[in-house]
KEKE-3310 file (N, C-alpha, C; in steps of 0.2 Angstrom, whole numbers, plus 5000, padded with zeros to 4 digits):
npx = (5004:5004:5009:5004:5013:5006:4997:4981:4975:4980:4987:4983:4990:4987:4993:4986:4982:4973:4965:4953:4951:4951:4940:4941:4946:4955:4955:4941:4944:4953:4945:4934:4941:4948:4937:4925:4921:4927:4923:4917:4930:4935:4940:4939:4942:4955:4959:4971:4973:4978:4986:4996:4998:5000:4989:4984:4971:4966:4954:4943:4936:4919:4904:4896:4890:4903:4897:4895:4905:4908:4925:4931:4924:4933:4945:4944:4944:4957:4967:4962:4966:4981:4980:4981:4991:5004:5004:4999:4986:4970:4958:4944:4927:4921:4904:4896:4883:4884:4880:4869:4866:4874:4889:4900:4913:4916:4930:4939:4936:4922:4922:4925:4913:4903:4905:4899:4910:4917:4925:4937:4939:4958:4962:4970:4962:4948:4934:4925:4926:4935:4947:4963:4960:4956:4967:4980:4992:4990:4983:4992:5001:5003:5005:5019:5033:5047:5062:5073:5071:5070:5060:5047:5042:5050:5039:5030:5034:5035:5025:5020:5029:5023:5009:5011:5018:5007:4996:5003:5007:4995:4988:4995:4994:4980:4980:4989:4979:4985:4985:4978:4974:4988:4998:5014:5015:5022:5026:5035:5050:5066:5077:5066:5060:5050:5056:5063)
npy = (4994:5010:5027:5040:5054:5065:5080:5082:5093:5109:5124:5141:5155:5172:5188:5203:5221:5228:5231:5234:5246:5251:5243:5230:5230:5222:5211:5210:5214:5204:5192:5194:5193:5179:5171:5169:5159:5148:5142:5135:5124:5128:5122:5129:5145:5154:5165:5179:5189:5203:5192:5192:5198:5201:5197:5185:5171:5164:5167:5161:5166:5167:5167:5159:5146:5133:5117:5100:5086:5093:5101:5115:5112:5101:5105:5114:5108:5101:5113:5116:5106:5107:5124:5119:5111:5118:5131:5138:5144:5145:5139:5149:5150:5160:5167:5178:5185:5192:5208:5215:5227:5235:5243:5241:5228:5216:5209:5198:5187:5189:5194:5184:5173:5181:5177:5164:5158:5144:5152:5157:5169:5170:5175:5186:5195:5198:5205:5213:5226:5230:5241:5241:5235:5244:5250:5258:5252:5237:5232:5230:5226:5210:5206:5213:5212:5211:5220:5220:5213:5223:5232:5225:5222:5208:5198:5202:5196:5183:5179:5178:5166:5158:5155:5156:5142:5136:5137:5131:5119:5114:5116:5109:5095:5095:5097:5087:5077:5069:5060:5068:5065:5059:5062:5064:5067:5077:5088:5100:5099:5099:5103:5109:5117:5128:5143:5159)
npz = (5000:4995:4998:4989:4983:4977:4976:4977:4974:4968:4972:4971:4973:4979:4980:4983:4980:4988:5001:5016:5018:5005:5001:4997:4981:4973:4976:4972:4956:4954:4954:4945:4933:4933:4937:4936:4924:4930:4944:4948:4949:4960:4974:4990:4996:5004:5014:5020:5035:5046:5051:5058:5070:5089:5097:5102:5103:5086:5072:5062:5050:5042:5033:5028:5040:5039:5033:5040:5033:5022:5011:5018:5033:5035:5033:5043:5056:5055:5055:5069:5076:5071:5079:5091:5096:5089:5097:5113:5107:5102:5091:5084:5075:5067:5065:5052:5042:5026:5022:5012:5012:5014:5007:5011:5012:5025:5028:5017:5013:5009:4997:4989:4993:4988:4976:4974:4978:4989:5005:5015:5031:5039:5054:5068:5071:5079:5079:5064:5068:5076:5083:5077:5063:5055:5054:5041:5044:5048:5038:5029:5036:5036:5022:5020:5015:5022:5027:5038:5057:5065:5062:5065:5081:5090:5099:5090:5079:5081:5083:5070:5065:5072:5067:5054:5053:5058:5048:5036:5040:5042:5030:5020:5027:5023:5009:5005:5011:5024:5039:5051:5064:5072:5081:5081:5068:5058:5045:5041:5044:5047:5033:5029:5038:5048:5051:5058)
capx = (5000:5010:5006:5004:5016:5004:4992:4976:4975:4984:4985:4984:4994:4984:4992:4980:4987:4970:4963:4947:4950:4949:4935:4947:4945:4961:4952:4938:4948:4954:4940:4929:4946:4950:4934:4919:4919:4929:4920:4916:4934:4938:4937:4938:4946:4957:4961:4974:4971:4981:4988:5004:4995:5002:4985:4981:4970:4967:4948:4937:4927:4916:4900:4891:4894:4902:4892:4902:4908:4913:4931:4930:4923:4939:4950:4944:4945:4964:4967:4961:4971:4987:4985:4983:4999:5007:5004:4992:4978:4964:4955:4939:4926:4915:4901:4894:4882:4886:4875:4870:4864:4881:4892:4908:4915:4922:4933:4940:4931:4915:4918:4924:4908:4896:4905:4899:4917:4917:4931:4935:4947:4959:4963:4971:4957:4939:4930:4927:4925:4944:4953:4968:4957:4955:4972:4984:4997:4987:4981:4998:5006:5002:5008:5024:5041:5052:5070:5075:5068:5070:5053:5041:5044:5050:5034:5024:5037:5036:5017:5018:5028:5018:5003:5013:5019:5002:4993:5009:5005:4987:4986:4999:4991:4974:4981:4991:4975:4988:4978:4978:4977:4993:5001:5020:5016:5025:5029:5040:5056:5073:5079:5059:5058:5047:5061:5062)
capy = (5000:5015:5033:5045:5060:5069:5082:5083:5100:5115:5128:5147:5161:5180:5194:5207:5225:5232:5230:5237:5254:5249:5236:5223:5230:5221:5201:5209:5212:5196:5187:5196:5189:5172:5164:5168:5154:5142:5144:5125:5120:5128:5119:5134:5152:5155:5174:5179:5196:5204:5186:5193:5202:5196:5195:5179:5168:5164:5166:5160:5171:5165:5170:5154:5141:5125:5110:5096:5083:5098:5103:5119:5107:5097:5111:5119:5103:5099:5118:5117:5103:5111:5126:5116:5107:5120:5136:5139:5148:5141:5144:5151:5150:5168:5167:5185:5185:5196:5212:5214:5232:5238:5244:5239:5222:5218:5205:5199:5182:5190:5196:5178:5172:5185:5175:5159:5153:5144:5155:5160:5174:5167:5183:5187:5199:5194:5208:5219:5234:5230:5248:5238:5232:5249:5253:5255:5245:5229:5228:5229:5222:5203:5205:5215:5206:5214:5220:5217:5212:5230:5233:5223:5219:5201:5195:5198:5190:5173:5178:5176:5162:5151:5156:5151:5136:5130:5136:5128:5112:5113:5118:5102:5090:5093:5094:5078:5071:5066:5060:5073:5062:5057:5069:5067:5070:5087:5092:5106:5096:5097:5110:5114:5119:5136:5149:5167)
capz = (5000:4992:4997:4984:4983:4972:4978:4975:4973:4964:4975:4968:4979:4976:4984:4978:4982:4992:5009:5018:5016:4997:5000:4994:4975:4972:4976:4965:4948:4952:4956:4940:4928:4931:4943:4933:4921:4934:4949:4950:4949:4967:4981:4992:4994:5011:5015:5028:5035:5050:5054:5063:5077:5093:5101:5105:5096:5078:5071:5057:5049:5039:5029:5032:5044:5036:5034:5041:5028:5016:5013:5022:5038:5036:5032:5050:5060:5054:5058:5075:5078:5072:5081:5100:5095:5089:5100:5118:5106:5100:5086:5085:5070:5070:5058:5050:5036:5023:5023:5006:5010:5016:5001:5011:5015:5031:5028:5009:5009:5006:4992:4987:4993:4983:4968:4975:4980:4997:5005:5023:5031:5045:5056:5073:5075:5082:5075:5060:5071:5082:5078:5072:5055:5052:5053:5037:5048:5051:5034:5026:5040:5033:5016:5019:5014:5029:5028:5045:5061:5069:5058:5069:5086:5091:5101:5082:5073:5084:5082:5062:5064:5074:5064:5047:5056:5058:5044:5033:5042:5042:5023:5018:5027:5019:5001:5004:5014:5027:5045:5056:5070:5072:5087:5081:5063:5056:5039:5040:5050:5043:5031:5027:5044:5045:5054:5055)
cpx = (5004:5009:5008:5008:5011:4999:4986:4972:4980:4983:4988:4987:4991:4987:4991:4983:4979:4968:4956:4948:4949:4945:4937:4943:4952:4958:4945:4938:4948:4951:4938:4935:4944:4942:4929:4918:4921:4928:4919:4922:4935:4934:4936:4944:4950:4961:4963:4973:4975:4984:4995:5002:4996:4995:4980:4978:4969:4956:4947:4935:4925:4909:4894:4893:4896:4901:4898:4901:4911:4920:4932:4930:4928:4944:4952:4947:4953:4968:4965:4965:4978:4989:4983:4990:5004:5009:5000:4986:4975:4962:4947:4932:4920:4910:4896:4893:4885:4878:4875:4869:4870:4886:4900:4907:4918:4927:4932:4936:4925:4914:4922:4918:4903:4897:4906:4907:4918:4923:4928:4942:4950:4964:4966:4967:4950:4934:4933:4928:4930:4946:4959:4966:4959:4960:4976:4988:4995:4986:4985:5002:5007:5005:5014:5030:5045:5059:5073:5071:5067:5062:5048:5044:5046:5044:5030:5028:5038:5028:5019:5023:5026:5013:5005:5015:5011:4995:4998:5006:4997:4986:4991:4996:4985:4974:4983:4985:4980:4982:4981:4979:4982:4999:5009:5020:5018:5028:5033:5045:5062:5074:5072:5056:5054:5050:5062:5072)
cpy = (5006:5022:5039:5053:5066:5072:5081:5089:5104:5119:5134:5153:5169:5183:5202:5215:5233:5230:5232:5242:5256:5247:5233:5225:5226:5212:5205:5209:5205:5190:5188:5192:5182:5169:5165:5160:5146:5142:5136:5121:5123:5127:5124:5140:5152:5162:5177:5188:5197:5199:5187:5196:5197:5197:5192:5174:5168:5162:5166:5161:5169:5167:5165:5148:5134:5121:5103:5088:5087:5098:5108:5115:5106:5100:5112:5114:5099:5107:5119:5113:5105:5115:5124:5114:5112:5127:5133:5144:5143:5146:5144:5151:5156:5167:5174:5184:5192:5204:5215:5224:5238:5238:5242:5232:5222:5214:5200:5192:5184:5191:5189:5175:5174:5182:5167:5154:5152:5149:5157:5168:5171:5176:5183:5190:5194:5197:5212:5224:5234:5235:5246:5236:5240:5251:5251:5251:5239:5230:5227:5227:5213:5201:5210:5209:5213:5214:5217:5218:5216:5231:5231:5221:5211:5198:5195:5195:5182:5173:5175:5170:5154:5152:5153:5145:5131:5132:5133:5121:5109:5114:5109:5095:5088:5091:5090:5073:5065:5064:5063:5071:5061:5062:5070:5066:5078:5085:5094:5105:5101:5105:5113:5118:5124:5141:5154:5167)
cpz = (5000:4995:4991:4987:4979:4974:4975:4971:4971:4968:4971:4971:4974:4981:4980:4984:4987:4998:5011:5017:5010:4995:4996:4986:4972:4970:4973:4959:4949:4950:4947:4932:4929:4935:4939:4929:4923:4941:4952:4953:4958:4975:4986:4993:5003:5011:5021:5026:5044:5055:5058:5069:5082:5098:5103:5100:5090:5077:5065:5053:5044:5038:5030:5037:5041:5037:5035:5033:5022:5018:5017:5029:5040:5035:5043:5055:5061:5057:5065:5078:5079:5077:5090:5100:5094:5092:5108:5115:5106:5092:5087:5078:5073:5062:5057:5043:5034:5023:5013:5004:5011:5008:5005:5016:5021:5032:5022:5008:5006:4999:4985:4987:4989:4976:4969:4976:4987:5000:5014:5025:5037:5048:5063:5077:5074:5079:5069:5062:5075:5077:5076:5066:5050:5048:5048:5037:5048:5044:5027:5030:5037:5028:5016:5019:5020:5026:5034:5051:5067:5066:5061:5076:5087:5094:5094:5077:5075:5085:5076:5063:5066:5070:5057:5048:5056:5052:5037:5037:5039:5034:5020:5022:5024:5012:5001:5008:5019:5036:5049:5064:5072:5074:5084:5073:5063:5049:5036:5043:5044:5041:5029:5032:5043:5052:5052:5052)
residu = (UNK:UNK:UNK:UNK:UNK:UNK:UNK:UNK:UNK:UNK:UNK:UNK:UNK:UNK:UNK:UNK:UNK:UNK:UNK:UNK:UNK:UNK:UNK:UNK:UNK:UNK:UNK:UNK:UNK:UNK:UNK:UNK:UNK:UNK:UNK:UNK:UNK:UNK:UNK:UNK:UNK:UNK:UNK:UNK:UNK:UNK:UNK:UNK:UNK:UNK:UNK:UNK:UNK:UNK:UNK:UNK:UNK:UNK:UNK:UNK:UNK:UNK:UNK:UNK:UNK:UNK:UNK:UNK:UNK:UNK:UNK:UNK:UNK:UNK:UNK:UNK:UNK:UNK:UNK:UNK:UNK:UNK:UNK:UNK:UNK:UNK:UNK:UNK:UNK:UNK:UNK:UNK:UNK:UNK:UNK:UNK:UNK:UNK:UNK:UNK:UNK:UNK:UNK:UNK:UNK:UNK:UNK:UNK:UNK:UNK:UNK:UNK:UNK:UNK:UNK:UNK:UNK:UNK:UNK:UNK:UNK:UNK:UNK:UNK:UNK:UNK:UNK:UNK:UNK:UNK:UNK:UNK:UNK:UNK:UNK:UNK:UNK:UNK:UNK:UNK:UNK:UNK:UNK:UNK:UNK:UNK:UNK:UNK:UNK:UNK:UNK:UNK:UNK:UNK:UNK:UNK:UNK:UNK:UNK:UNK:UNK:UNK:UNK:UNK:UNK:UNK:UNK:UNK:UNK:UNK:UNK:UNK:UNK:UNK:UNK:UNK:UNK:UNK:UNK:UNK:UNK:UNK:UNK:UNK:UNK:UNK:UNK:UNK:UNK:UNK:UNK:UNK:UNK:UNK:UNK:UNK)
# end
């Protein structure tokens, strides 16, 4: 009985050059380009947003709550795993329908979802209305490439990399459908370690 090195999945990296103070027009271009006519093929959207914040747990957000036996489901359930093992957070799953009346987003999944693509955002923040969403800092703090680590303090740089540590794990065990259960399973050993 052989195991397959072959993923199941193709994975797509978007970093798209807006944020809320933009209403993620950056993941709408993108979206309105490639997803229209291939909207079937993806299994779901995953959307990091002020992931480096060193203030404590990791939350959810989500548009509707996922149905258990979906990918999503089994997504969260390998992620929750990770991050008990790999930190003292927890994670959290917050569910906020979308307001359709509202002309701005709160959070960039939604406006995956309004184009029927399962999608979630994984975030350090709890709410959309935390004054750090707001702020220009948080919402280009995530996708900055850093010169040196004089740039962010050291407690948020061993924030972002437990958080990459367990979304790196948690994203790698699902596309290779590795089992979860299996407490001294790791991925990222050796020289693939994930170190600042």
């Amino acid at each position: 009985n052989q195991v397959s090195s072959s993923a199941k999945y193709r994975i797509i990296f978007v970093l798209d050059e807006s944020g809320s103070l933009l209403n993620f027009q950056g993941a709408k271009k993108w979206l309105e380009t490639n997803v229209e006519e291939n909207v079937h093929n993806i299994e779901f959207a995953i959307c990091l947003e002020a992931f480096g914040e060193a203030l404590g747990d990791v939350f959810m957000h989500v548009s509707k709550p996922p149905k258990e036996g979906t990918s999503v489901h089994r997504f969260y359930e390998i992620l929750e795993k990770k991050t008990k093992k790999y930190s003292k957070k927890s994670l959290e799953s917050v569910h906020k329908k979308i307001n359709l009346a509202d002309n701005f987003f709160k959070f960039p999944h939604e406006r995956f979802s309004m184009k029927r693509v399962s999608a979630f955002t994984l975030s350090s923040l709890r709410s959309y209305s935390d004054p750090l969403k707001t702020s220009t800092f948080v919402d280009h703090a995530s996708t900055a490439i850093l010169n040196s680590e004089s740039e962010l303090d050291a407690v948020m740089l061993d924030n972002i990399e437990t958080n990459v540590k367990i979304f790196a794990e948690s994203l790698a065990s699902f596309v290779f459908n590795f089992n979860s259960d299996d407490e001294e399973e790791e991925i990222f050993t050796g020289s693939m370690a994930i170190t600042r």
